[in-house]
VOPAGU-2260 file (C-alpha; in pm, 1 decimal, decimal comma):
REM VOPAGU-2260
SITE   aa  ch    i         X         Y         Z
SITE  UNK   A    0     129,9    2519,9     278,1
SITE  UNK   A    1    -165,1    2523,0      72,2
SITE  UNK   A    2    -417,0    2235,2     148,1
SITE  UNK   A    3    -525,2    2016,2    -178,6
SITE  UNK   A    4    -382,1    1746,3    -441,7
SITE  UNK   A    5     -43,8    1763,6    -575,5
SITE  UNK   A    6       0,6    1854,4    -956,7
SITE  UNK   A    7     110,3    1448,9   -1012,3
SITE  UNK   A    8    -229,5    1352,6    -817,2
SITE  UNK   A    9    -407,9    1559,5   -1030,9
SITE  UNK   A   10    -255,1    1459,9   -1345,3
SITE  UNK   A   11    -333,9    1108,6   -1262,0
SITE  UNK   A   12    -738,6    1173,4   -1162,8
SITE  UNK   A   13    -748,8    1351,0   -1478,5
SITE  UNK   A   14    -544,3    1081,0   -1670,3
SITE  UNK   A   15    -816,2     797,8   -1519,4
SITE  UNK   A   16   -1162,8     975,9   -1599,8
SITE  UNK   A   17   -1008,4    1051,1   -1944,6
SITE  UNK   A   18    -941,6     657,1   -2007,4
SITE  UNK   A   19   -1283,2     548,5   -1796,3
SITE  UNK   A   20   -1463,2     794,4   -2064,1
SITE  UNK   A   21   -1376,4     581,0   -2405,5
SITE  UNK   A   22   -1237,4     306,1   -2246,2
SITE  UNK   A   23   -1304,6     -35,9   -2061,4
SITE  UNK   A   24    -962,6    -211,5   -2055,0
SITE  UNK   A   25    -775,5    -199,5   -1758,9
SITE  UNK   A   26    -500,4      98,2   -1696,6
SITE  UNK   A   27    -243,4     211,0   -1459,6
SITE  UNK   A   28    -152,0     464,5   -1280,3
SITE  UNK   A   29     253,7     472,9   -1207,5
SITE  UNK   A   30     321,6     705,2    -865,3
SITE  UNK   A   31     671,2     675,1    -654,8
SITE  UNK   A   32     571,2     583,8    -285,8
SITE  UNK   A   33     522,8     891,6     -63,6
SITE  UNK   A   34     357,8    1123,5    -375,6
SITE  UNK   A   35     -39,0    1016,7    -268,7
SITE  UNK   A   36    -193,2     708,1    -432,8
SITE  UNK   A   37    -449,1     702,7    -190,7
SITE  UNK   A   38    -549,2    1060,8    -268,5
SITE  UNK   A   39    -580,0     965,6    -628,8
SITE  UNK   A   40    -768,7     682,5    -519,8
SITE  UNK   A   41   -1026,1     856,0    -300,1
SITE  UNK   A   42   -1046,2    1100,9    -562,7
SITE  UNK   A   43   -1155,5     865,3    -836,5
SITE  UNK   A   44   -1441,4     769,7    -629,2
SITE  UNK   A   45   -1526,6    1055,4    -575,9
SITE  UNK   A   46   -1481,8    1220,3    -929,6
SITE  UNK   A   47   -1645,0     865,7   -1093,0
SITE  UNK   A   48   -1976,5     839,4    -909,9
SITE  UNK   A   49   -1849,3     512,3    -847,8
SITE  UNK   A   50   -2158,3     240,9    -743,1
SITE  UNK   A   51   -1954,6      40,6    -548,2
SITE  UNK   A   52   -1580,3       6,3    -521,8
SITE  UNK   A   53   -1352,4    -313,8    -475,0
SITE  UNK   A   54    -969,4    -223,0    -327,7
SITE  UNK   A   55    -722,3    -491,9    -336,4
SITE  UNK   A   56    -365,9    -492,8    -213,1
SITE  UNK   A   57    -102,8    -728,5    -114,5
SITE  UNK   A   58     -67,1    -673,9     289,9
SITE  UNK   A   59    -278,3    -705,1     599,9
SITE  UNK   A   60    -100,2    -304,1     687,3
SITE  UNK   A   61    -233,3    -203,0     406,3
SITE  UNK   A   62    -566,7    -326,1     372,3
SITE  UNK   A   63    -604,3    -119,7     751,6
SITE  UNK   A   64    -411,5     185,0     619,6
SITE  UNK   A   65    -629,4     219,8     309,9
SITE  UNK   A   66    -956,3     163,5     460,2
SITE  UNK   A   67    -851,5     457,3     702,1
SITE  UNK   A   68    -817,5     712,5     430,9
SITE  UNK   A   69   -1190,4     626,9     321,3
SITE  UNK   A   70   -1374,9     617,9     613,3
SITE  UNK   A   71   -1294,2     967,8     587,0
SITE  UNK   A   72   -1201,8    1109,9     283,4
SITE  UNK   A   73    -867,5    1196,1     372,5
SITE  UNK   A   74    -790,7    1553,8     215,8
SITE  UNK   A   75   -1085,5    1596,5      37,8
SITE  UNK   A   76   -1260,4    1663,6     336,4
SITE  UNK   A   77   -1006,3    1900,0     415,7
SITE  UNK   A   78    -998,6    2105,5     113,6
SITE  UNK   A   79   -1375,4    2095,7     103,8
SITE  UNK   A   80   -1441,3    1979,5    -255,4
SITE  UNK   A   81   -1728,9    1762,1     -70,1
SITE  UNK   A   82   -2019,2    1906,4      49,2
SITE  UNK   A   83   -2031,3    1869,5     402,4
SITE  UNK   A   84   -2388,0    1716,6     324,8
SITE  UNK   A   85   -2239,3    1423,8     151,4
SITE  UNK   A   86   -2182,7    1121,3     349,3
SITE  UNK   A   87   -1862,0     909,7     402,3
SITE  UNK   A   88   -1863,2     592,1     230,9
SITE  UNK   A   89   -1958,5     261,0     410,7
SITE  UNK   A   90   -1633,4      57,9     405,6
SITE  UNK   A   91   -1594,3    -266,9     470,4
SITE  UNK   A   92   -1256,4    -467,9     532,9
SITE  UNK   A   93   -1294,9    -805,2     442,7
SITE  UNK   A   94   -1087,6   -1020,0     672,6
SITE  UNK   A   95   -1143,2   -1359,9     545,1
SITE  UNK   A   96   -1300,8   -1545,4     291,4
SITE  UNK   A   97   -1683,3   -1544,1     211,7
SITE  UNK   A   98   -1822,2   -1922,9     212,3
SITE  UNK   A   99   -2111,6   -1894,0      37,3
SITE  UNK   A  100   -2284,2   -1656,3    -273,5
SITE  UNK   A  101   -2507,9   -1514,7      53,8
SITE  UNK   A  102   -2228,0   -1432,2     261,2
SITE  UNK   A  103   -2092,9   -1227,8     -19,4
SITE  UNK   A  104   -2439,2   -1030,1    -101,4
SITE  UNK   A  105   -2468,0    -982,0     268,7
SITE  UNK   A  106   -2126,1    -817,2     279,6
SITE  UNK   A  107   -2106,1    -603,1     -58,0
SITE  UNK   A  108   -2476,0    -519,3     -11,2
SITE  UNK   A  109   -2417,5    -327,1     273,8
SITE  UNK   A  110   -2069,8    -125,7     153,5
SITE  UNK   A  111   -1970,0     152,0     -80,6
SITE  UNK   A  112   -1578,4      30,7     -56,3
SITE  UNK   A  113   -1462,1    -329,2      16,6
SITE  UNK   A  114   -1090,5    -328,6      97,4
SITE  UNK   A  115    -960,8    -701,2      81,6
SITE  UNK   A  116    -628,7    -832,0      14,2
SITE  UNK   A  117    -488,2   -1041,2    -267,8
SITE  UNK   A  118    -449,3   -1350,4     -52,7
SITE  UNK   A  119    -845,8   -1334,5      33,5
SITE  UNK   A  120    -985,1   -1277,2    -295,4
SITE  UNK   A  121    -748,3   -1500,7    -499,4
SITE  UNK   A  122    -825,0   -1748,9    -286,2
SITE  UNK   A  123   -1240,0   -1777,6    -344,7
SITE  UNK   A  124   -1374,6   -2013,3    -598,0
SITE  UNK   A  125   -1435,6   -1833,6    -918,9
SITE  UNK   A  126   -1835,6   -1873,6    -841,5
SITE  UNK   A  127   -1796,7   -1644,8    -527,4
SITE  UNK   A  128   -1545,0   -1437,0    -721,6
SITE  UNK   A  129   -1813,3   -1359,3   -1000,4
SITE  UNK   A  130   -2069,1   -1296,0    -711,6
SITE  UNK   A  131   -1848,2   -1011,6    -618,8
SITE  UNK   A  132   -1760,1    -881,6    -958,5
SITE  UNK   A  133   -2158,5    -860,4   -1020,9
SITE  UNK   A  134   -2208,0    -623,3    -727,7
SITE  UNK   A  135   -1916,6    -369,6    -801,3
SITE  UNK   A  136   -1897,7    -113,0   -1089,2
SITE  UNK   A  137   -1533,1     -44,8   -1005,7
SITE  UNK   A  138   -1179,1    -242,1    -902,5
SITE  UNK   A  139    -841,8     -94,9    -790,3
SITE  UNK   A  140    -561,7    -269,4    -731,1
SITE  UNK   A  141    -309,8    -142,0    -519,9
SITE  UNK   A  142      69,2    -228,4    -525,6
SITE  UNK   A  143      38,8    -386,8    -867,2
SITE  UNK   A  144     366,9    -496,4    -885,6
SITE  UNK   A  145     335,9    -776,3    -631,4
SITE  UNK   A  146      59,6    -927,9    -876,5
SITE  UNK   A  147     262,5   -1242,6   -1052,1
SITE  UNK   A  148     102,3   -1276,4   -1410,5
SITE  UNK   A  149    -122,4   -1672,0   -1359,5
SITE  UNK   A  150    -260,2   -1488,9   -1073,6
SITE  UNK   A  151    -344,2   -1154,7   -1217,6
SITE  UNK   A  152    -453,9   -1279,1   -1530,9
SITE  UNK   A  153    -672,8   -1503,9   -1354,9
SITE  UNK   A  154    -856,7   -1295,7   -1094,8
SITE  UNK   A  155    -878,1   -1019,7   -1402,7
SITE  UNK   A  156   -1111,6   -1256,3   -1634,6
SITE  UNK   A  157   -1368,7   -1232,9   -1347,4
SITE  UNK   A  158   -1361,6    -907,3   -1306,9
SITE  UNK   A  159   -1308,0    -767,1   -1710,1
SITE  UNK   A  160   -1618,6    -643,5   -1686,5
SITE  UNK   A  161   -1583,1    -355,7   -1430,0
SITE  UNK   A  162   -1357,2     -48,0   -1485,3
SITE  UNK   A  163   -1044,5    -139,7   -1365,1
SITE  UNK   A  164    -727,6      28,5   -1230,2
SITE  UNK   A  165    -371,9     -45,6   -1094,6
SITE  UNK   A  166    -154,9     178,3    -887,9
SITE  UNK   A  167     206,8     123,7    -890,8
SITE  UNK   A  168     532,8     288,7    -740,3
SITE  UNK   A  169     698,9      88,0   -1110,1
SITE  UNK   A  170     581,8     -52,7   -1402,4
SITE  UNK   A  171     738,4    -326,9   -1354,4
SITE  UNK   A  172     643,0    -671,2   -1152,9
SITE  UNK   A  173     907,6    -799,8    -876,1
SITE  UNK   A  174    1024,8   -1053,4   -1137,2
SITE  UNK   A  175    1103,1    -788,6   -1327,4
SITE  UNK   A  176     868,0    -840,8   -1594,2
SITE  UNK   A  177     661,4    -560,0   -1715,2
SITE  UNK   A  178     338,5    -488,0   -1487,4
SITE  UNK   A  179     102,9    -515,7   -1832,1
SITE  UNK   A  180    -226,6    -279,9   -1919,2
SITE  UNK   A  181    -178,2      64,8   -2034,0
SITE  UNK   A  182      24,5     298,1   -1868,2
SITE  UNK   A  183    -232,3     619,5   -1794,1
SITE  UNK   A  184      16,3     832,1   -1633,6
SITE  UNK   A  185     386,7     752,6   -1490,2
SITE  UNK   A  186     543,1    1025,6   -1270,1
SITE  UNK   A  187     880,9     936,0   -1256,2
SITE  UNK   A  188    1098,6     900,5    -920,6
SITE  UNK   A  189    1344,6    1118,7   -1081,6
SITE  UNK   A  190    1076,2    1388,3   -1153,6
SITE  UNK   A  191     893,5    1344,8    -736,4
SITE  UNK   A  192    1306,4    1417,2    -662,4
SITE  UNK   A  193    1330,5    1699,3    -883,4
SITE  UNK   A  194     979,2    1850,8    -749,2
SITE  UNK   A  195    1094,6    1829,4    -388,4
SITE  UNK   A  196     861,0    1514,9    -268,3
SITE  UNK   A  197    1156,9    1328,8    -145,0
SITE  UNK   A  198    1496,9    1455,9      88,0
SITE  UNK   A  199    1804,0    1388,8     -62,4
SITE  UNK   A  200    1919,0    1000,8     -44,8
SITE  UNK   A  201    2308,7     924,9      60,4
SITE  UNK   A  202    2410,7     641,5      27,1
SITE  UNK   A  203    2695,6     520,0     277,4
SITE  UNK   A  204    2863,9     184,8     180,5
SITE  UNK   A  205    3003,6     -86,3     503,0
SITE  UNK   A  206    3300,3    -257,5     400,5
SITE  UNK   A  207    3326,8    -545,2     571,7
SITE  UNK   A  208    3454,9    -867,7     435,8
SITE  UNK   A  209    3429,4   -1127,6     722,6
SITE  UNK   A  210    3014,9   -1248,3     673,6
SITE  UNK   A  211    3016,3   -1324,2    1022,9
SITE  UNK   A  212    3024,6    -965,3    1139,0
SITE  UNK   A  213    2874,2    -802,8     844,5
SITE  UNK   A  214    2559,8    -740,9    1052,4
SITE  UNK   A  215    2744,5    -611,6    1304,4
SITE  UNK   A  216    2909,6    -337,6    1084,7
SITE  UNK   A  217    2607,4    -250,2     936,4
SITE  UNK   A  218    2456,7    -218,3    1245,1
SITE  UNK   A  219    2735,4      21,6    1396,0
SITE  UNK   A  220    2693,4     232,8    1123,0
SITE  UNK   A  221    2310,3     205,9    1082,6
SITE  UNK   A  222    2286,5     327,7    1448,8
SITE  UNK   A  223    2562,2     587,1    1435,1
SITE  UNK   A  224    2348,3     782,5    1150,8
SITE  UNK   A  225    2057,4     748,6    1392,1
SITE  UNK   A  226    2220,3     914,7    1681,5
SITE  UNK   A  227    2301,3    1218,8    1430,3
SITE  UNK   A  228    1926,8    1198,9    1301,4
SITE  UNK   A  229    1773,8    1155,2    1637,5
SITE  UNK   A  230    1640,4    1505,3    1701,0
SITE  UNK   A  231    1457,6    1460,5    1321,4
SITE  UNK   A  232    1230,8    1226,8    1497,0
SITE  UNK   A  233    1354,2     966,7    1227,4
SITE  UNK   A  234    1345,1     591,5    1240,4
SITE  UNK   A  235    1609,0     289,5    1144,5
SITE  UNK   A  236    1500,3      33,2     920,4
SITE  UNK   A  237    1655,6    -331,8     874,6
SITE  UNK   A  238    1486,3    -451,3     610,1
SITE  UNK   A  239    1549,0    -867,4     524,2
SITE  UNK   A  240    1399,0   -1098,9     297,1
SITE  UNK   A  241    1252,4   -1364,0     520,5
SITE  UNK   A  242    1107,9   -1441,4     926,4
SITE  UNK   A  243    1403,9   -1665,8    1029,4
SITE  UNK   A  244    1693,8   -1399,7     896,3
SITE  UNK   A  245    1481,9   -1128,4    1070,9
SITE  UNK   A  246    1486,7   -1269,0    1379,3
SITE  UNK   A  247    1864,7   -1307,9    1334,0
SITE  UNK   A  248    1916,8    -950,1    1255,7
SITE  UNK   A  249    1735,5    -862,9    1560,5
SITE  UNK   A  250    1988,2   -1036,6    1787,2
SITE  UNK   A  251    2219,7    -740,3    1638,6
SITE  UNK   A  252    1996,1    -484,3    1721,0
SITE  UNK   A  253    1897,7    -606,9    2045,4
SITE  UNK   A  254    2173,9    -418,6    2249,1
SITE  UNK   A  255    2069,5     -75,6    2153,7
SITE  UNK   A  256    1815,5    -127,7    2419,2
SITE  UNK   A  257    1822,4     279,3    2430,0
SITE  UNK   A  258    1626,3     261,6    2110,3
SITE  UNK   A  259    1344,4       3,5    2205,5
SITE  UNK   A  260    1417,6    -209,6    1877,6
SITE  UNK   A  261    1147,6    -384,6    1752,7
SITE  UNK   A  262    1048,9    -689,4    1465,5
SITE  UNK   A  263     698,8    -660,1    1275,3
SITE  UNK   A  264     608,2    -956,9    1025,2
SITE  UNK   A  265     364,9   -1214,5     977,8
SITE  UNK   A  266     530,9   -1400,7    1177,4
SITE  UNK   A  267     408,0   -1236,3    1509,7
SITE  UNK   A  268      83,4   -1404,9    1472,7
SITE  UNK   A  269    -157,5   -1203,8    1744,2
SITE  UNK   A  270    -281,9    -899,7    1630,5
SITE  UNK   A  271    -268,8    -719,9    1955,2
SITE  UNK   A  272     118,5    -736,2    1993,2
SITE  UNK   A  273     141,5    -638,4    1609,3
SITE  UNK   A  274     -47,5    -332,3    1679,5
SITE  UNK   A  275     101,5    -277,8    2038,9
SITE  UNK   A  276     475,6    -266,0    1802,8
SITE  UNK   A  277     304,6     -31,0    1518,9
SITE  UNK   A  278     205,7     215,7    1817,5
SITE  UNK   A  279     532,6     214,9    1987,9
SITE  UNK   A  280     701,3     341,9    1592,8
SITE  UNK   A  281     437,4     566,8    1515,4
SITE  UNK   A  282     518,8     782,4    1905,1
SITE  UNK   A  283     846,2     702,1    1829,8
SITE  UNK   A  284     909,8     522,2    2172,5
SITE  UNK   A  285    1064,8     270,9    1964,2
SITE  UNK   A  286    1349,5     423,7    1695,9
SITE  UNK   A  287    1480,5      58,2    1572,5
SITE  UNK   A  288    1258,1    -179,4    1341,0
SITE  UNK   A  289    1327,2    -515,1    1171,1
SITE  UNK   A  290    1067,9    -562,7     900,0
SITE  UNK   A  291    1026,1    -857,5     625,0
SITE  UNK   A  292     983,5    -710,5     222,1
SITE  UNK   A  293     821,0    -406,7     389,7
């Protein structure tokens, strides 16, 4: 119950200001999901002096979720290694693409912490790209492992210059290749399971050979654990690889009307119902969610 960084959070601040302090390569930072990236993030910042501060991940959820945790501070607020003097940073999301060198001076010039995704950045000319490398002294990238290699490699000529650093739940990349850059600190899954960071996983195999009611036996199943778990507050997941099979799987789920299942992908395209969905899972007035690689 005592309010401050974990021992793996602080390993990894420690691990970054050591490399920032002889190096100027890129490094990363290797933490399972669930142990505090953001922490570690905020705490860099923080720790660094950083000027100004570029933060790019993969996902529009994300991009939110992360600029959240600096408006404030998160837990450094909270365990009062700020003076309550010091100011939060200015953050600003970047939602679409600058179009011209001013827009991007405009922007930058008035943030401590631009949040932006993948998608937006990769996508500017390497003229507005270099515009924004020239007015931050720092760049983290979040999720590394969704970065493919032509893109990375790319996007990290413009930007060689600044001290970068990528967070990861693996070292590796989703086509299994390794991530790249040197590994700064890796806290293992097996060692956040061993320190207590995650419940105990059991796995419970559906046998069912027919395809055409495979989702339907997973589904019986899925939603039997649920009733047992209700009372934990938890939530059931159907994860699937793409829009069309979601939608599919949510014909399954659709008569557990009990448990207000939902879908949330890029394929609900206005922002209102997205967030009107992420409301009804975070009070838990809806127990049942089809996602998409989430």
């Amino acid at each position: 119950n005592t309010v401050g960084l974990r021992l793996p959070q602080i390993g990894a601040v420690h691990a970054a200001l050591a490399h920032f302090s002889v190096h100027r390569t890129p490094g990363t930072i290797v933490l399972p999901t669930g142990t505090g990236k953001t922490e570690v993030m905020l705490s860099v910042l923080v720790a660094s002096s950083c000027d100004r501060l570029l933060v790019v991940v993969p996902t529009d959820a994300l991009r939110t979720q992360i600029a959240g945790k600096f408006y404030s501070l998160g837990i450094l607020r909270q365990c009062k290694v700020i003076d309550e003097s010091a100011a939060n940073p200015v953050v600003g999301i970047l939602r679409k693409r600058p179009k011209t060198i001013a827009d991007v001076t405009e922007f930058f010039g008035k943030c401590n912490v631009v949040v932006a995704t993948m998608a937006a950045i990769g996508g500017c000319s390497a003229e507005l790209q270099m515009a924004m490398a020239s007015h931050c002294s720092h760049l983290f990238i979040d999720e590394a492992h969704h970065l493919g290699a032509p893109t990375w490699n790319a996007f990290k000529q413009v930007f060689e210059d600044l001290q970068i650093l990528q967070f990861t739940a693996t070292p590796f990349r989703l086509d299994e290749k390794p991530i790249g850059e040197r590994i700064l600190f890796l806290y293992s899954l097996s060692q956040a399971q061993h320190d207590g960071y995650f419940r105990p996983v059991e796995f419970k195999p559906v046998r069912e050979f027919d395809p055409r009611q495979r989702d339907k036996a997973i589904a019986e199943a899925a939603v039997e654990q649920l009733k047992k778990d209700f009372d934990k507050g938890h939530i059931l997941m159907a994860r699937v690889s793409n829009i069309s099979r979601a939608e599919e799987v949510f014909k399954v789920y659709e008569g557990y009307r009990e448990y207000s299942p939902v879908q949330i992908h890029t394929g609900i395209k206005s922002s209102d119902e997205r967030k009107r969905i992420s409301d009804r899972l975070l009070s838990g007035k809806s127990r049942i969610v089809i996602c998409v690689d989430m």
